[in-house]
N, C-alpha and C positions, 0 to 999 in steps of 0.2 A: 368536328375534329379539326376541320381547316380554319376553322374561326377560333379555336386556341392556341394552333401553329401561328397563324399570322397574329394572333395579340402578344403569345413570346417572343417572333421575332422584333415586332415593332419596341417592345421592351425593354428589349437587349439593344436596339439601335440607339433608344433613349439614352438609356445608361452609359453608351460607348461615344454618344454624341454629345453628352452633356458638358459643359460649361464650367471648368477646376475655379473657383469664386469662392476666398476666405468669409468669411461670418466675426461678427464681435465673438459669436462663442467659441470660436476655432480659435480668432486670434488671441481672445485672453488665457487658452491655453498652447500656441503654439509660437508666439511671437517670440518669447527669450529663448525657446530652445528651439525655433528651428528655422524660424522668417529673419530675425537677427543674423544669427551666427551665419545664413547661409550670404547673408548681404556683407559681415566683413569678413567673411574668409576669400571674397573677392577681393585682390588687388588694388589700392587706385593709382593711379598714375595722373600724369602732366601733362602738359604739349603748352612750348612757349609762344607767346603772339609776338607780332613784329615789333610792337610796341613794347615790349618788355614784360609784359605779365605771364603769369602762369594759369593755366586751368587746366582744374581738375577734373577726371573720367572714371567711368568702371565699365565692364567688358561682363555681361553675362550669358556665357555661347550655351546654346544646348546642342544637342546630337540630332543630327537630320532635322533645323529649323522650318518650322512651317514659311516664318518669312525674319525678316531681322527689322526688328524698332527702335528707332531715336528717340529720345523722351527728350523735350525744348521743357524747361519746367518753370513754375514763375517767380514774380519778384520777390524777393527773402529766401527763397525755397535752396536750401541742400539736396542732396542727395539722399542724405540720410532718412528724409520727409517720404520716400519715395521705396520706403522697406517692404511694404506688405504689395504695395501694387506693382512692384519688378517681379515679385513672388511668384505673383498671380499671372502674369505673362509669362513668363519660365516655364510655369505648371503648365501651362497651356499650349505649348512647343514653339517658343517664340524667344530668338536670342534678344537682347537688351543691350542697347548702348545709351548712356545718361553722360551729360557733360553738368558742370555746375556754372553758369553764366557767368561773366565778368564780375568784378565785385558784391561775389556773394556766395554763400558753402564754403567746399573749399579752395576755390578759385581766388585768385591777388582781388585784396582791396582796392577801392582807386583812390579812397580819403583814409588815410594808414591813421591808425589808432584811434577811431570812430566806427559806429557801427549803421554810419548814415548811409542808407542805399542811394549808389552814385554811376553816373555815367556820361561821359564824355558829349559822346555820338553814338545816336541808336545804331546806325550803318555797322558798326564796332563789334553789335552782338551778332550781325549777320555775318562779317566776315570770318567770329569765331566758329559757328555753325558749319561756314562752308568748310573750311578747315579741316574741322570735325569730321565732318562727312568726306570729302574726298583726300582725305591723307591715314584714317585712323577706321571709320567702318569699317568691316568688309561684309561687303555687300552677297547675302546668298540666298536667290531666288526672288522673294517681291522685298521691295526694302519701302516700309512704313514709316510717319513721321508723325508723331506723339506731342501732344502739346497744350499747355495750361496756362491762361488768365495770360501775363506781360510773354513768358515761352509764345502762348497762340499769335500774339501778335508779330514775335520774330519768324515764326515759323510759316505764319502769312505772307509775311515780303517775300524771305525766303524761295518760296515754293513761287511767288509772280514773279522772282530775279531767275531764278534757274529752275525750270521746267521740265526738264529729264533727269534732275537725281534722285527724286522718290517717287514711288507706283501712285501712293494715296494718303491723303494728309486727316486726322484726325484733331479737331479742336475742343479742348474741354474749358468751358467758362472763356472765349479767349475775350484779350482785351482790346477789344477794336473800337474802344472808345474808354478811358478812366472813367470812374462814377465818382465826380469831385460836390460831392454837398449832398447833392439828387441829382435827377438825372439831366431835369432842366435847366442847369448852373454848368454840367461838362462841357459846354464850349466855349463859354464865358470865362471859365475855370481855368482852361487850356491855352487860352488868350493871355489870360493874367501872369498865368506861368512862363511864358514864351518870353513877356516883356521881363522878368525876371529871371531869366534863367542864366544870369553870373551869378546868385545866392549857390554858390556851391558847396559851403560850409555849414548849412545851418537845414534843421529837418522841415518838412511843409507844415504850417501850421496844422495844430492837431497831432502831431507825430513826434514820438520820441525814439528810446532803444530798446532792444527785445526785451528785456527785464520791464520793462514799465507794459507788458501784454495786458489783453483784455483779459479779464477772468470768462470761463467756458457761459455763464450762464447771461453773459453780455456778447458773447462773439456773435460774429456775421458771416463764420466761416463753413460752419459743419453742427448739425444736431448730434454728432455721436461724441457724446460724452468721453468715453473708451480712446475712438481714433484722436479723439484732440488732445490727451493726456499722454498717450504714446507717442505721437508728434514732439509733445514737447518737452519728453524725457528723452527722447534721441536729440534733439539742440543740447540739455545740458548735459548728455553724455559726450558730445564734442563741441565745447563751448566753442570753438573757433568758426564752425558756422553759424553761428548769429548772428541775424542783421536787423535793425530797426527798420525806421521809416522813413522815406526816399527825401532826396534833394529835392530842390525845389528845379534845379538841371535834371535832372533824373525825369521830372512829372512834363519839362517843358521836350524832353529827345520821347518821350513814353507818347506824349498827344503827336507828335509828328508822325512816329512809327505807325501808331494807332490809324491815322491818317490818310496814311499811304497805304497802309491793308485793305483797307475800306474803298480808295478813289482806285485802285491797281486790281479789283478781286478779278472784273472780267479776263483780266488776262491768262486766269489759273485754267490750266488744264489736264487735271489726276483728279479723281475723284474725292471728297471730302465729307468727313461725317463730320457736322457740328451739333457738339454737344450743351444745350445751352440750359442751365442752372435756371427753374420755373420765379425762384425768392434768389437774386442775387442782387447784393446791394454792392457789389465791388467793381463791377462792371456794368457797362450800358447795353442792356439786351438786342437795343434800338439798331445800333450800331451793327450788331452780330446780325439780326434780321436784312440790313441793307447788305450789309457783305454777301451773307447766301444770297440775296437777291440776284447780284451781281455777278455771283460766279454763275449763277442759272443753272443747266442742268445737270454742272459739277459737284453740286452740293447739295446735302440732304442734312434738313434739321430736326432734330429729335429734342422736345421739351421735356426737362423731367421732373415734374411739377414737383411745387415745396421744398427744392434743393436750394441751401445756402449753394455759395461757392465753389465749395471745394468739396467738388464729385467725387475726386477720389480717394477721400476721409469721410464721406457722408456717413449714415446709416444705411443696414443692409438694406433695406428695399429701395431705395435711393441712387444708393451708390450700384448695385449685382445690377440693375434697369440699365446703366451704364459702362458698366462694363459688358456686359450680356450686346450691348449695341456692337461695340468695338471688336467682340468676339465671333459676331454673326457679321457684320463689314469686310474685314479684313481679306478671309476668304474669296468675298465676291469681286475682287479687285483684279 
């Protein structure tokens, strides 16, 4: 009899402990009526930079938040990119703050009437973040910092510039090195770029604009057929976030940042879950290894074998491995 009390209770623990984690079959029927509409019945709002641009935010509070997270997201990426997995933090008692990075969603372009990914001064996306964070969060209880591929590298300096605005730093795919060719050519790559980085006008060879995309069965982003179609029916439901393929100034301030993540990690002091992509050809893993290295026993790395890119469009056993990380993390901070 006590051995069926405790297997119901442990059951019921299961059940109330478990892990709120969308599925392709949830999302192909719950995405238009209820992960959509719940993402634009949020507000978005602005906040101007010194420099004269505008970026864009959304605000998604819940009721007695477990902790409140920033999402740093990466290059090309909107907001809109970012529908199912706000979702799934929400569900999971976790308010959401998302900015959309300078020249890109819906935040000011820096090259107006192109859709060339551009930026000045990496410095530029940190001071937009800081910003972010101490003028517009509000911070309640542990406050998290979320972050993907070119985001992980902002939110890497970030976090070795200012050391007491977030409990614990979470990286997904980040890019603490560009993957220019292969992996043996990124520094070579980054060299070349640096000597050219007044091509401000023109995209890096290889790259053009969102319309010239890879087709799903050629991408290096994600195996789920599903999330990469939904991704790219939210860009042309709001053409105005579309970005192509970066400057050749973009690739030369993107290897500096990268750089400075990498040579600065020791300095970090919050704990960090890195989450690093097993098949990622977008990024240099190498790179990501030296970083956790560095931060020592700030950082813990979790491989998640045969994942493209982009963790958080994977396929479900890919992608829930990864989330399921960041859900069991978070807490222990």
């Amino acid at each position: 009899m006590k051995s069926i009390l405790l297997f119901f209770l442990l059951s019921i623990t299961t059940l109330y402990s478990s892990e709120k984690i969308s599925t392709e079959k949830s999302l192909s029927l719950e995405y238009n009526s209820t992960i959509s509409p719940y993402f634009t019945s949020h507000k978005l709002h602005y906040f101007d930079t010194q420099d004269g641009l505008k970026i864009g935010y959304k605000v998604f509070n819940v009721k007695a938040p477990k902790a409140t997270i920033v999402i740093s997201s990466g290059r090309t990426e909107g907001m809109v990119k970012y529908q199912e997995f706000i979702y799934d933090l929400t569900q999971n008692g976790y308010s959401v703050y998302i900015l959309d990075h300078r020249g890109q969603g819906y935040s000011s372009r820096l090259l107006k009437g192109t859709q060339i990914g551009h930026v000045k001064d990496y410095n530029n996306y940190i001071k937009d973040l800081h910003y972010f964070v101490k003028n517009i969060v509000q911070r309640k209880r542990k406050l998290i910092l979320i972050a993907h591929s070119m985001g992980g590298a902002i939110a890497s300096v970030y976090v070795e510039r200012y050391q007491d605005d977030f409990d614990a730093l979470v990286l997904s795919s980040p890019m603490h090195q560009p993957e220019i060719i292969s992996n043996s050519f990124s520094s070579l790559g980054c060299k070349i770029a640096k000597k050219r980085e007044n091509d401000i006008d023109r995209y890096i060879i290889g790259e053009g604009s969102y319309d010239d995309k890879t087709p799903f069965d050629k991408n290096i982003l994600t195996h789920s057929k599903l999330r990469y179609k939904i991704a790219d029916e939210a860009y042309e439901k709001e053409p105005e976030t579309k970005l192509g393929g970066p400057s050749v100034r973009w690739l030369a301030e993107a290897c500096k940042m990268s750089e400075e993540s990498v040579s600065n990690a020791k300095d970090i002091k919050i704990p960090v879950l890195l989450l690093q992509a097993g098949d990622d050809k977008v990024v240099n893993k190498e790179a990501q290894d030296r970083f956790c290295e560095d931060a020592s026993s700030y950082c813990q790395k979790i491989v998640i074998d045969g994942a493209y890119h982009e963790l958080f469009i994977e396929k479900d056993d890919m992608r829930s491995k990864a989330l399921k990380a960041i859900l069991e993390f978070i807490p222990k901070v």
